[in-house]
C-alpha positions, -999 to +999 in steps of 0.1 A: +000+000+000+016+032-012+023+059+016-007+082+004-030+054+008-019+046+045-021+085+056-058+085+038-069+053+053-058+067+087-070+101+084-103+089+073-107+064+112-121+080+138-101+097+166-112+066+188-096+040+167-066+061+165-064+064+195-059+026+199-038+021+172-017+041+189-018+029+221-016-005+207+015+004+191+031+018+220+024-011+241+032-036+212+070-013+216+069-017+252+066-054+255+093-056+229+116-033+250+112-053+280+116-086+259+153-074+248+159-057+280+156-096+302+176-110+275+204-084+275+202-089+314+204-123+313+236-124+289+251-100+314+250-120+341+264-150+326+295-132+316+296-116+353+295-155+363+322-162+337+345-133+348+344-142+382+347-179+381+381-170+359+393-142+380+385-154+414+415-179+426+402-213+436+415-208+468+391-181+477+366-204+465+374-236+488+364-236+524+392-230+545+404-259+566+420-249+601+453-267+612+459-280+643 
């Protein structure tokens, strides 16, 4: 659909449905935001787990055992 026919068929809706189409499409852009946003978090902390299972010395990691 050419770009004249889009802003004629939208003019010609009532303010009601474009009203909704709005808001549809700014909470069709919200769930995708928070989609990418859990998955960026998610890769984040993976890599925090790598870095500090390479970083930390396995001593640190091993309970320390008392001498006599």
């Amino acid at each position: 659909m050419p770009v004249r026919g889009l802003m004629s068929t939208l003019t010609s809706l009532k303010i009601r449905a474009r009203l909704n189409l709005g808001f549809g499409a700014m909470v069709v852009l919200m769930a995708t935001l928070v989609g990418v946003t859990l998955f960026e978090i998610s890769a984040i902390s993976d890599r925090n787990t790598r870095i500090v299972n390479l970083r930390v010395p396995n001593d640190y990691r091993k309970p320390v055992v008392q001498g006599r």
